[in-house]
N, C-alpha and C positions, 0 to 999 in steps of 0.2 A: 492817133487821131481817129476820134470814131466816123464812121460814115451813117448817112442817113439815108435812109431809102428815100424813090422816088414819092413825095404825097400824091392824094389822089384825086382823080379830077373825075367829073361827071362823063359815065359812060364805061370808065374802068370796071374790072371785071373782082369780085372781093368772092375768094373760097371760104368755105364754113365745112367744117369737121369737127370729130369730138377724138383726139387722138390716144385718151386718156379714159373716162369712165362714161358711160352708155347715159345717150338723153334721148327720149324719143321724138321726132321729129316733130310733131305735133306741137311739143313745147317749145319750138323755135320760130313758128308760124310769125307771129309778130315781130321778131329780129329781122327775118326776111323780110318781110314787109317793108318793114322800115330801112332798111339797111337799102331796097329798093326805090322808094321814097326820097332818099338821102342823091337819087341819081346813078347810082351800083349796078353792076349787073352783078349775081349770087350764082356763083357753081355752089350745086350741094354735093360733098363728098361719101363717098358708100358708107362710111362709118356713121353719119346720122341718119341714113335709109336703111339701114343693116339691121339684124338682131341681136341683141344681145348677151355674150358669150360671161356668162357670169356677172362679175361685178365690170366688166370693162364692155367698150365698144365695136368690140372685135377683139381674137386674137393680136399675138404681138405681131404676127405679119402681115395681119387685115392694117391693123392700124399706122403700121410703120410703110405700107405699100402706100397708102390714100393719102398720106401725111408727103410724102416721096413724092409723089405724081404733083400735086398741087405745088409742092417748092418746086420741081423742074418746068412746070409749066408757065411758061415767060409772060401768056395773055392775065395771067393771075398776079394780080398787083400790089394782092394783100392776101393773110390768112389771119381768119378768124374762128379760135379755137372756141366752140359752143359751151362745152363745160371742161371741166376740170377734173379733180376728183382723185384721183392716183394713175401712174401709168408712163410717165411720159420718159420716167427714169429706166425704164425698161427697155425702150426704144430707140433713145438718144444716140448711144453709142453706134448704131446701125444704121444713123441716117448719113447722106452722102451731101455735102452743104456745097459739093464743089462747082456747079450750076447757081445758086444762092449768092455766094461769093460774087459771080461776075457780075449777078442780074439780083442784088438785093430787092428784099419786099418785105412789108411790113406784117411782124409775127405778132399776132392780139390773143391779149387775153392774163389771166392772174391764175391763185391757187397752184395746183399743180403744172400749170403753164411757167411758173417761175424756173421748171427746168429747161424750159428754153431762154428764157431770157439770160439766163445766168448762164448755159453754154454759148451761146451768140454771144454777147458782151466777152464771156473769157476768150474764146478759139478766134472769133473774127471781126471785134471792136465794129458791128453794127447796131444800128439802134434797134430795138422793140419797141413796142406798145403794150404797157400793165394796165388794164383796163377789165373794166364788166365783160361779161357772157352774155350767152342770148337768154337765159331764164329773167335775167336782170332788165329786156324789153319789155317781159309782160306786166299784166295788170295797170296800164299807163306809166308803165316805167319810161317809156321808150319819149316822154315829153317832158323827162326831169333834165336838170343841167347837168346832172353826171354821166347818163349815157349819151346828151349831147356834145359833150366834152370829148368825146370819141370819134365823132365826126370832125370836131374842131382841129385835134390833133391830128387826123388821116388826114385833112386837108388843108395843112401848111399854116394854122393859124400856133400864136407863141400861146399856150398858156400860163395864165398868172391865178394860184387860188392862193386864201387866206381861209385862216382859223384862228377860234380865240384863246385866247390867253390859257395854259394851264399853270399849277401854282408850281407842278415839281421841273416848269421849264428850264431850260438855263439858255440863259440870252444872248444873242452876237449875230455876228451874218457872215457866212461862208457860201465860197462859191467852187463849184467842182462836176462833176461827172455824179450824173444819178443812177444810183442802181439799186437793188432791192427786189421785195416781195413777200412769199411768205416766209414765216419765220422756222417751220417745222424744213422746209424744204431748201432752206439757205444751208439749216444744223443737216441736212439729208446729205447734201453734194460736197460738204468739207471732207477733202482729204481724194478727193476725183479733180479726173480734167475740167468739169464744167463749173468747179467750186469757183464763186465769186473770188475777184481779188480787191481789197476795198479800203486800202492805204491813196489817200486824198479824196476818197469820191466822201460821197452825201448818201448816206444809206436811210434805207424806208422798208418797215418792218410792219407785218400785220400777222393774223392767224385767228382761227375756229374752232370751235367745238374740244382743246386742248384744256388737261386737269391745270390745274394752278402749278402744281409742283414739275411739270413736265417742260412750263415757261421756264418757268429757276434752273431746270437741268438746260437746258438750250441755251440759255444765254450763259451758263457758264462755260458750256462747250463753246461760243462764239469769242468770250473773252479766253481760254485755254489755248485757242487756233490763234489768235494775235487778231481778230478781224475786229475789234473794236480801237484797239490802240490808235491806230492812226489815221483816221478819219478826220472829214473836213467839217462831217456835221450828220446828226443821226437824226432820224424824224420814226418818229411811234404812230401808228397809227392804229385803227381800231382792231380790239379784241373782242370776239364775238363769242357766246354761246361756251362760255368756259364752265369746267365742272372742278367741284372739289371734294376730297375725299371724306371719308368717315372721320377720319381725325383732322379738321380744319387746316389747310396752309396757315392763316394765318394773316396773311396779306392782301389786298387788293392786287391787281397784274399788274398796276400802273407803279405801286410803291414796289413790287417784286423787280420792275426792269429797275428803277429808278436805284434799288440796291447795287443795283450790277454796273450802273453807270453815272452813279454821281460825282465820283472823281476825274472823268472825263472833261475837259475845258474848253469843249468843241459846243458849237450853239446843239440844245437838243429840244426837242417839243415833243407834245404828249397829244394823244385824239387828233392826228392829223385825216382828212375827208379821203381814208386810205382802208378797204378791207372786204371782208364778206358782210356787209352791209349796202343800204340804198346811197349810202353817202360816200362813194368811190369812182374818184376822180380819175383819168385816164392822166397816166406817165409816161412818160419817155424816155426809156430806158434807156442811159449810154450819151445821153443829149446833157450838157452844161447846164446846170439849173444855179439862182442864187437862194441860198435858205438864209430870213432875215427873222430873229426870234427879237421878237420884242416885248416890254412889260404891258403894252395893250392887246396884241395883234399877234399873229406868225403869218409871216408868206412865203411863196416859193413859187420863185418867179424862172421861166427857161428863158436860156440865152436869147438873144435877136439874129447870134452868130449862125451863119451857115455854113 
């Protein structure tokens, strides 16, 4: 039975760190804003006021200490991971959840953040939040419906989004436990403790900046692990910024997954409003969702259940 953190109400206190790859603070200026706006009060963690130790935001002990203190700290009702990037699998194993456990609170964020979501959901069947970063507030981001989707879901509302039709869909409606994220770093934690387990749920797949041929290896590795076979329902969502070689794959990424999964008889859709794009809806990870693929429409709608 998963649990759900407390939502949040006007006044509660939301942490903002970067536990993974270095942002400078400057570029969060409007997350903050608005994240105060929204009614928040915003601890900022040392890792966004910090320097920059190479490609990451700290050392693995800056970032595993800042990351530690905010889950222990009980007036802290939410964390909101700033960016992403690489790092968090570096750290995972070192953090202490046992405070967390008694006193859930809601872990935000996507990308490299999917190693938390997928160690929470495996070790302590709590929900998360797969949602936009703070780069994702600026430039009037911060007054589209997918960062406020984010609000919606930290404060108890059900969301329901739909997409349209793709051709390589295949159609039905399943209902089960949502889990997912990115695609490089689901293929990263097979074969560890934090590796999803994902026989009945409804999985949701995105990813960036990956060669065409490097998808085809991934989802082979995901059908090799058996993480396809038994599913209740798969949802595709966008691929961003993909490169391809000197000698052409050959395929589009959409007919590349669709190779990998068209013998499947579970409902699947394709471009779902899921990725490193403006069109990235906040999930909830570990929460009952219904995926209903239809020859007009797809939706995917979360339980009412509490």
């Amino acid at each position: 039975m998963i649990i759900i953190p407390p939502y949040l109400k006007k006044g509660n206190t939301l942490g903002l760190l970067c536990p993974a790859g270095y942002m400078p603070i400057k570029k969060a200026t409007t997350c903050i804003q608005t994240l105060e706006s929204w009614g928040f009060n915003v601890v900022i963690g040392k890792t966004l006021q910090g320097k920059q130790k190479n490609y990451f935001s700290g050392t693995d002990k800056e970032r595993l200490d800042d990351f530690q203190t905010m889950l222990n700290d009980e007036n802290i009702k939410a964390i909101l991971c700033a960016r992403g990037g690489y790092g968090v699998s570096r750290i995972i194993d070192d953090i202490n959840f046992s405070k967390f456990k008694k006193n859930p609170k809601w872990i935000i964020g996507f990308s490299d953040i999917t190693v938390f979501h997928a160690h929470i959901n495996r070790q302590y069947k709590i929900a998360t939040l797969h949602s936009s970063m703070a780069a994702a507030f600026n430039d009037e981001g911060f007054k589209n419906e997918y960062i406020l989707s984010i609000k919606k879901a930290l404060t108890g509302a059900n969301n329901t989004y739909t997409c349209n039709a793709h051709q390589l869909n295949h159609l039905g409606t399943a209902t089960g436990e949502l889990i997912g994220g990115n695609l490089a770093l689901i293929a990263h934690l097979i074969g560890s403790k934090s590796a999803y387990q994902t026989a009945n749920k409804i999985l949701f797949i995105e990813d960036v900046g990956e060669y065409l041929y490097n998808i085809d290896r991934m989802f082979v590795q995901l059908k090799r692990a058996g993480m396809l076979n038994n599913l209740k329902g798969l949802i595709i969502g966008k691929f961003a910024e993909l490169k391809d070689t000197t000698s052409p794959f050959g395929a589009t990424v959409y007919n590349i997954i669709h190779h990998h999964v068209k013998d499947y008889h579970y409902p699947i859709c394709y471009d779902f409003p899921v990725g490193h794009v403006t069109e990235n809806v906040a999930l909830k990870v570990g929460v009952e969702h219904t995926l209903t693929v239809q020859k007009n429409k797809v939706t995917l709608k979360e339980s009412t259940l509490r």
